[in-house]
Steps between C-alpha positions, in 0.01 A plus 500: 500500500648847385564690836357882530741799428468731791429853354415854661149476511448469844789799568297707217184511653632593856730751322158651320312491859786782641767284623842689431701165533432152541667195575463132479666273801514100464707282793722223445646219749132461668521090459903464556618285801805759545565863497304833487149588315586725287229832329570665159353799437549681184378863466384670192374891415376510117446192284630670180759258474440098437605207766823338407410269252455139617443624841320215699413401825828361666378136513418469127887623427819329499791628708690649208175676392464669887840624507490617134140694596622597834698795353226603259269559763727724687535721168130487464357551822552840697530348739591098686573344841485190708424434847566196745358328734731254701464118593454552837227828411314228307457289765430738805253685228385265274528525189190735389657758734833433412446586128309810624814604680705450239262684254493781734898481472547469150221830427734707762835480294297626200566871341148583608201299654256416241096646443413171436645104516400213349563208649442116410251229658145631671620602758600843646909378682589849471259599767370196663163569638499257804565689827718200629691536178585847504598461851746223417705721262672716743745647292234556222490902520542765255732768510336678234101523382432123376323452175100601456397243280604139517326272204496092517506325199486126447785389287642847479842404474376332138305825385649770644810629351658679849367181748661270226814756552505482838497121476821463315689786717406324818566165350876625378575689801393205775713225264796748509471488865459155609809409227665737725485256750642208350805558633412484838270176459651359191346128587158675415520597145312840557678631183319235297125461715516863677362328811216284323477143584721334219600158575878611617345711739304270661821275542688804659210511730491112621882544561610830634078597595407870528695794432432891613328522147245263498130534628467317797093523548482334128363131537794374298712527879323207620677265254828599609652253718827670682363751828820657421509786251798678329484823767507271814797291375705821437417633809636189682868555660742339286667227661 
């Protein structure tokens, strides 16, 4: 089946309602065993000028495709970020909060705080609605006026040109980072499965068990059979 080419329709219409700027945010790293959740948001001000061409959401792509569109969307949008939210922020928040926190970082480090966002799925993660939620996310506060108009759409990150943006920005930036890591915990391959459950991952995990990286309220946990994790062995006296 021929997959949808995101386009500016969505951005138009906001644009023609009185927005000034909008932007389209899309997370990565939500089902990985290891690492951060990571939000791209990717912040636009006229739609004179076309998407990069073959612009897709992230998952359709190959590697060499994201890194080669990466770039592009830099030159095209005015203006791109991505925020974090750590391992251990996942599980104290869980992970609805913890991509709000992270979308709350990534909109920060932009040039200017969008009129409006777009953002993919039905629901609202910018601003979750549930009082216990909200609560959760203590360090979800904005320094400056947050944005006045937030828009779900389902499968936004296929029809929307700035969501499917903000897909492959997030997705480049969070494999960047966990390949970072490698070096410290080469056993895991994070270079090659960026903290997703690949086979050699799992092995790691049977033999050395859980490093400061991984999710430790994730179900996955309860198949591991050492107690001992990584951190506790290094912080036993050498003898």
């Amino acid at each position: 089946m021929t997959q949808p080419v995101p386009d500016l329709t969505t951005e138009q219409r906001l644009l023609a309602a009185g927005a000034t700027s909008v932007a389209g945010i899309d997370e990565v790293g939500r089902g990985a065993w290891a690492g951060p959740v990571s939000v791209g948001v990717v912040l636009i001000v006229e739609t004179d000028a076309p998407a990069p061409v073959g612009l897709r959401d992230s998952k359709l792509l190959s590697p060499t495709a994201r890194e080669r569109l990466a770039p592009l969307v830099s030159d095209w949008a005015t203006s791109t970020a991505v925020g974090h939210a750590s391992a251990r922020e996942c599980d104290e928040l869980g992970m609805r909060a913890a991509i709000a926190l992270a979308a709350s970082r990534a909109i920060e480090q932009l040039d200017r705080v969008p009129d409006a966002v777009i953002v993919d799925g039905p629901l609202d993660l910018l601003f979750p609605q549930s009082l216990a939620l909200s609560a959760a996310v203590a360090d979800h506060r904005w320094r400056r006026s947050p944005p006045a108009v937030v828009e779900a759409v389902i499968k936004a990150d296929q029809t929307c040109a700035t969501v499917a943006a903000a897909s492959v920005v997030a997705k480049v930036t969070r494999d960047a980072l966990m390949a970072e890591l490698t070096e410290s915990y080469p056993a895991f391959d994070l270079d090659r499965n960026a903290g997703y459950p690949s086979p050699v991952h799992q092995t790691a995990l049977r033999g050395y068990g859980l490093t400061p990286l991984h999710r430790r309220s994730w179900k996955f946990t309860e198949t591991i059979p050492w107690e001992r994790t990584i951190e506790r062995n290094l912080s036993e006296p050498q003898r």
